[in-house]
N, C-alpha and C positions, 0 to 999 in steps of 0.2 A: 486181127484188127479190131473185132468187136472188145473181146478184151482188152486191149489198150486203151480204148475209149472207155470203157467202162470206169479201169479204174483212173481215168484222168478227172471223168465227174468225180468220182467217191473225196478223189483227192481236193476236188473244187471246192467239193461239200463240207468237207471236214474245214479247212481252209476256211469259208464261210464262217463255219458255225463256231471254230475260235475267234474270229475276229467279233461274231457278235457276243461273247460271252466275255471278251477282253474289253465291250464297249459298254457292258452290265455291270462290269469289277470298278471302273475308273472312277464310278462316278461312287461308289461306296467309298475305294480306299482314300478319297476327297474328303469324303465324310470324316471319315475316319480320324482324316490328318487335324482335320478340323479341332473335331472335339478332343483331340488330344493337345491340340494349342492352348486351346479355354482350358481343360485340367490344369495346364501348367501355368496358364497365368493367374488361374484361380489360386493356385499353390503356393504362389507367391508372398512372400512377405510382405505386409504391407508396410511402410518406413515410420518411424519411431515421432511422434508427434515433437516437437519443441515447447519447449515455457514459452513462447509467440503463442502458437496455436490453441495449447490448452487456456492459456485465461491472454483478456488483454491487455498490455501494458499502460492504457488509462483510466483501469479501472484499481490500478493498486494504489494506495494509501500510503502516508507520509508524513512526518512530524513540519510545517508550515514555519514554524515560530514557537517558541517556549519565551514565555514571558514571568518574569520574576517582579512582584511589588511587596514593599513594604510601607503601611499605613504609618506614621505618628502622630497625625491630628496638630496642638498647637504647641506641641512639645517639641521646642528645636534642639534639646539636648538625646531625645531619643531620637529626633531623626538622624542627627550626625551617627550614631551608634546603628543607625539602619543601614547606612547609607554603604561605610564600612563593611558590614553585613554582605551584602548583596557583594561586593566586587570582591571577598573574600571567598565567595561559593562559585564565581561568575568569572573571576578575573579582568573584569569589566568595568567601567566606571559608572556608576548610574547616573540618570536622569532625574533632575527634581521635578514634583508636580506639585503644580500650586490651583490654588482654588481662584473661581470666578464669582462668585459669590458672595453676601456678606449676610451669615447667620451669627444675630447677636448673643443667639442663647449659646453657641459653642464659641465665642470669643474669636470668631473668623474674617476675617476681611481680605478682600479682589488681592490677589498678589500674594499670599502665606503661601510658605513652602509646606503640606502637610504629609509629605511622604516622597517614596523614590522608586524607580521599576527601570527594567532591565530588556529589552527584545533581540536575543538572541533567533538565530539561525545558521542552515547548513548542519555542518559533523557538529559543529560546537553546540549546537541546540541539543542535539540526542546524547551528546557525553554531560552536559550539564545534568540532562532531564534523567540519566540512567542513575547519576550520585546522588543526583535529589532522591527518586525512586526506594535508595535505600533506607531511606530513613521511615519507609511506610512500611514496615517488618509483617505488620498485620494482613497487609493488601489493600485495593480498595474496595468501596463498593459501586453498587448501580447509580447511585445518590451523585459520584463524582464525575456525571455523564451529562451531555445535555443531549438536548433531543437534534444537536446538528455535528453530533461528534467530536463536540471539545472535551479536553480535560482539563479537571480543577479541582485540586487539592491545597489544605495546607500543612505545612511543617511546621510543628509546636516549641522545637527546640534545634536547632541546626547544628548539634553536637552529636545529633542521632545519626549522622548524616558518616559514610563512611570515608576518611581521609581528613575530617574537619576535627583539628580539637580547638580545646575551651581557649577561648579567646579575656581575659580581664578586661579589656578595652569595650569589648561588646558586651558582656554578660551573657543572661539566658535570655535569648530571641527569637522567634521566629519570623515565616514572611508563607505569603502564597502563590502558586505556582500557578501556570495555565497554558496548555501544549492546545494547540491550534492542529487541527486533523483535516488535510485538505488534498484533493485529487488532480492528477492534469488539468487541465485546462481549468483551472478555476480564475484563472488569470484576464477571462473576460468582466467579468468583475470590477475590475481595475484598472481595466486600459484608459485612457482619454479618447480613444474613437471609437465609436460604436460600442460602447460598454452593453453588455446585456447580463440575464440573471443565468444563473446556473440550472440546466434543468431537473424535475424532478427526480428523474432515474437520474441524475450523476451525481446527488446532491450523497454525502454521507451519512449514514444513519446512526442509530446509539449502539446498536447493537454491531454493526463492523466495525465501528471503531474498540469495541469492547474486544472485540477477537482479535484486534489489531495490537492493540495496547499490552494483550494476555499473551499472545505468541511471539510480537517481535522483542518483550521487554524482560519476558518469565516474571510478569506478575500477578498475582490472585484477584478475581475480581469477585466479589459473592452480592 
């Protein structure tokens, strides 16, 4: 009888003593499972950013308006030959500008028609502005920049120009160009309510627009 008691403790005991050493293990293999979760979500790929994320889409840049003018002062035989000119390159009809003023030494007075200009926009502003473009073989320089991000060049002979030939009617002429470089929102500006100014940081500088003009156009700018 003592013997059976005996081994009923030993059996208690041992019994015991796995139940505490199974209540020693839980709280590890918890651990365990744990940091084995964090490995794998550490492990994880993290997902491929988007053109959203990496930059903003109101901070890219944009051809606004490409405008085309040709000067002839009080000479109404070249300005018909300008005039020509421009809706030849433009397919556009231009605009006369006349003068408000009356400067007697240039033979001007309120009302003279002294030249003609063109303001395109949309696709048709960047296909005009890409064949005018070709006529500048050289590139341009920093000189063609202004400190708010316009461009302004001129074309010396519009035969230079690729797709245009020589015209009798016009002769050799040229005219000058001017792409207007403007960001989202610049349209407060211009609203009728609440107009306000553009601010600082969203304002264009010379130099992105010079990286703008070199990368979207493939043109040299030195």
């Amino acid at each position: 009888m003592v013997e059976t008691e005996n081994a009923k403790e030993e059996q208690m005991q041992d019994t015991s003593m796995a139940e505490v050493q199974q209540d020693k293990t839980e709280p590890k293999k918890a651990e365990e499972k744990k940091h084995e979760a964090a490995e794998k979500t550490e492990s994880k790929p993290e997902p491929k950013k988007t053109a959203t994320d990496l930059k903003n889409p109101m901070r890219n840049l944009r051809i606004s308006k490409v405008t085309l003018n040709f000067g002839a002062g009080k000479n109404q035989q070249l300005l018909e030959k300008g005039v020509k000119l421009l809706k030849k390159v433009s397919g556009v009809d231009p605009v006369t500008t006349v003068t408000q003023k009356r400067i007697p030494n240039w033979d001007l007075r309120p009302g003279l028609a002294i030249g003609a200009k063109i303001t395109l926009r949309g696709k048709r502003a960047e296909e005009v502005l890409v064949q005018v473009l070709t006529a500048k073989e050289d590139g341009l320089t920093m000189k063609n920049f202004d400190n708010y991000g316009n461009l302004s060049f001129g074309v010396p002979e519009y035969i230079e120009m690729q797709g245009i030939k020589y015209d009798p009617e016009i002769g050799i002429l040229g005219f000058e160009v001017s792409a207007t470089i403007e960001r989202p929102g610049f349209r407060i500006t211009k609203r009728r309510i609440r107009t306000a100014k553009v601010p600082q940081k969203h304002r264009v500088t010379k130099e992105e627009s010079v990286k703008f003009i070199s990368e979207k156009f493939g043109v040299k700018i030195e």
